[in-house]
C-alpha positions in Angstrom: 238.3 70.5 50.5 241.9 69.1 52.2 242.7 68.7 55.6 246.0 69.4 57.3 247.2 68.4 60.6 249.9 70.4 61.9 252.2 70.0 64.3 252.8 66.4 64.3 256.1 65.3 66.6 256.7 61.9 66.3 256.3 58.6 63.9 253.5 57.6 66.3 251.7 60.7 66.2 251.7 60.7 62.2 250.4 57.3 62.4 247.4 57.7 64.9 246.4 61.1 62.3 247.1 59.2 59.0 244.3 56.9 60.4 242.0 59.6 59.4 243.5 60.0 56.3 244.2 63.7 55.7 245.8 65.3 52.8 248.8 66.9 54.9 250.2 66.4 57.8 252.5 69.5 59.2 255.8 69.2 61.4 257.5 72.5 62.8 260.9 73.1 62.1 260.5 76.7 63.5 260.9 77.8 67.4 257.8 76.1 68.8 256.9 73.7 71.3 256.4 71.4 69.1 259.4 71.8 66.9 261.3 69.1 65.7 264.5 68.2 64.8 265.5 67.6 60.5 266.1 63.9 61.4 262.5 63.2 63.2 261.4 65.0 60.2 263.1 62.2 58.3 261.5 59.4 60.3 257.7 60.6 59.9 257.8 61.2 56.4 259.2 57.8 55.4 256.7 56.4 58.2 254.2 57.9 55.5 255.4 57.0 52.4 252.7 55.0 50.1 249.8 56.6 52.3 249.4 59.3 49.7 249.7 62.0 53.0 251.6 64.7 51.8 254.5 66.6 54.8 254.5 70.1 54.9 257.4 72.0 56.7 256.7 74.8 58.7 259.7 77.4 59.0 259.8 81.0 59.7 262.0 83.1 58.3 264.3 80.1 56.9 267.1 80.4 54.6 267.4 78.6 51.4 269.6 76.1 52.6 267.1 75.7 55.2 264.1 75.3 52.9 266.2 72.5 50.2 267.5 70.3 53.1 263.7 69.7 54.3 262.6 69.3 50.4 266.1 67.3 49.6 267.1 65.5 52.7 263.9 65.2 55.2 261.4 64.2 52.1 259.6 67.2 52.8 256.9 67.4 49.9 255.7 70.9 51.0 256.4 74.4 52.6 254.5 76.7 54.7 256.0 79.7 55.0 255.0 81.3 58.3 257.4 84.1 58.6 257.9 88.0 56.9 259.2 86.1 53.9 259.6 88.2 50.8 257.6 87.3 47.5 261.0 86.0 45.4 262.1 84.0 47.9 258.5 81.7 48.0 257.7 81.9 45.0 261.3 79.8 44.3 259.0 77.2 45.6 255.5 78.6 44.2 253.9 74.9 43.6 255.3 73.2 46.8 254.4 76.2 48.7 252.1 77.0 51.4 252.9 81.0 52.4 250.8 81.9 55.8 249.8 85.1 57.1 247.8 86.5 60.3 244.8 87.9 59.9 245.5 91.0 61.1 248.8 91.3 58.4 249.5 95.1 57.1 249.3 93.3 53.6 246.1 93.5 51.9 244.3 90.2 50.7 244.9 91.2 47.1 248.9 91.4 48.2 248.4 88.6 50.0 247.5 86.7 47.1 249.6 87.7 44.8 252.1 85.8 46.2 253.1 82.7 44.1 252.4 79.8 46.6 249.9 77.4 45.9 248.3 78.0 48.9 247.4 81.1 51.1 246.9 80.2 54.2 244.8 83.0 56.8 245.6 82.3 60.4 244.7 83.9 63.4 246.3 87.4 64.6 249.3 87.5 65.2 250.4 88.0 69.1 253.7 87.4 70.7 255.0 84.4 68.6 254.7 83.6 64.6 252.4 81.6 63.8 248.4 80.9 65.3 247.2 82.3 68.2 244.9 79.2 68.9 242.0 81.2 68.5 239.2 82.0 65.5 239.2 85.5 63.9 236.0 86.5 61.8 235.4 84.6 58.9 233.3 87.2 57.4 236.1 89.8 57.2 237.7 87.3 54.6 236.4 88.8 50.9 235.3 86.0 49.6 234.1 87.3 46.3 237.4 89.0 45.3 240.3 86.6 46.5 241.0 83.3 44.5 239.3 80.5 47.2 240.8 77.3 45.0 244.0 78.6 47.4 242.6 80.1 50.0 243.9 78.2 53.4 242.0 78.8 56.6 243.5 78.1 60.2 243.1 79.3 63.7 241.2 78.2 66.9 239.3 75.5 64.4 238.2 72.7 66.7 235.8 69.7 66.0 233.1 71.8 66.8 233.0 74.6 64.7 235.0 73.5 61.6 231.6 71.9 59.6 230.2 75.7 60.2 233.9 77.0 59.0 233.9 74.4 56.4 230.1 75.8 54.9 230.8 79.8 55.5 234.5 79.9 53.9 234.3 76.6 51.7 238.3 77.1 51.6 240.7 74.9 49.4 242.7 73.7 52.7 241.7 73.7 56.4 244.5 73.5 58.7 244.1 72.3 62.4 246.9 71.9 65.2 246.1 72.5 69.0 242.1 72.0 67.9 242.5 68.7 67.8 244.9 68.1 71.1 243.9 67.0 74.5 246.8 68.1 77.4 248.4 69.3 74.2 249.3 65.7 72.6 247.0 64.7 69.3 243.8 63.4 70.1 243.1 60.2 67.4 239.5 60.8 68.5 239.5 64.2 67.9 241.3 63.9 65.0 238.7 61.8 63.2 236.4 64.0 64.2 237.5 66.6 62.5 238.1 65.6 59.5 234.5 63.7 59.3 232.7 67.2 60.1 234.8 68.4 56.8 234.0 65.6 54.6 230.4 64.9 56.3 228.7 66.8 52.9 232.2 68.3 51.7 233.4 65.0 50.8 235.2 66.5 47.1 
């Protein structure tokens, strides 16, 4: 099971979470609070290099150009999709591709997963903004027993608390964490390590 900590903003930020040692870290380069510019981008991910952490870009809605300067320029080694993005345009990236969608999406999970990405990532529902509302939807609406879980991602309102119990009822292939593991919304080392050891605590594969 991998871990991903989003919304990383700065080189110090991806250091305190690469002390945990996650898979991913995430950086926004969509309309967020914590987005960040191309060049920062830049910074972290050589910051990272030789720690086996792998970046993922968040976009919404990005153009191509958009998507190859993050890959190309910024050393981005993944991205996640979090946008109405149509099923040609991710799948020009299927195996460095994350493609995200709310819970409550019109799409069933069957079109949801027949999306060429190599992972699909359920978030919460969808309010005012793209992306996480910060808060947990049911886990037992997912159906488990007909969508492919080796790339099932699971996000939204997963905290230190609850992710063992999310960790145990889903067994996902990726769970993703951003304001979760924040205090006054900076990254939380503490918290961080936290998480990641009520994953691995018994999940350690």
């Amino acid at each position: 099971m991998k871990v991903k900590i989003c919304g990383i903003k700065t080189c110090e930020e991806a250091q305190l979470a690469a002390k945990a040692q996650p898979d991913f870290i995430g950086v926004v380069l969509a309309p967020s609070k914590r987005q960040i510019s191309l060049e920062t981008v830049k910074e972290i991910t050589g910051s990272l290099k030789g720690t086996g952490i792998k970046v993922v870009g968040v976009y919404v809605n990005p153009t191509k150009a958009e998507v190859d300067a993050g890959l190309n320029e910024a050393g981005l080694d993944y991205i996640q999709f979090h946008g109405d993005e149509d099923k040609d345009f991710v799948e020009q990236y299927r195996e460095r591709a994350i493609k995200a969608f709310p819970s409550n999406s019109e799409l069933s999970y069957e079109e949801r997963f027949d999306f060429g990405a190599d992972y699909i990532l359920i978030d919460s529902p969808r309010e005012k903004y793209y992306g996480g509302s910060g808060v947990t939807f049911n886990w037992s609406e997912l159906p488990l027993e007909t969508i492919d879980k080796s790339r099932l991602a699971l996000a939204g309102g997963l905290n230190p608390d609850n992710v063992g119990r999310a960790a145990e009822t889903v067994a996902p292939a990726l769970i993703d964490v951003s304001s979760g593991v924040e205090t006054d919304g900076e990254k939380d080392p503490e918290k961080i390590a936290a998480f990641i050891k009520n994953i691995r605590g018994g999940h350690n594969d």
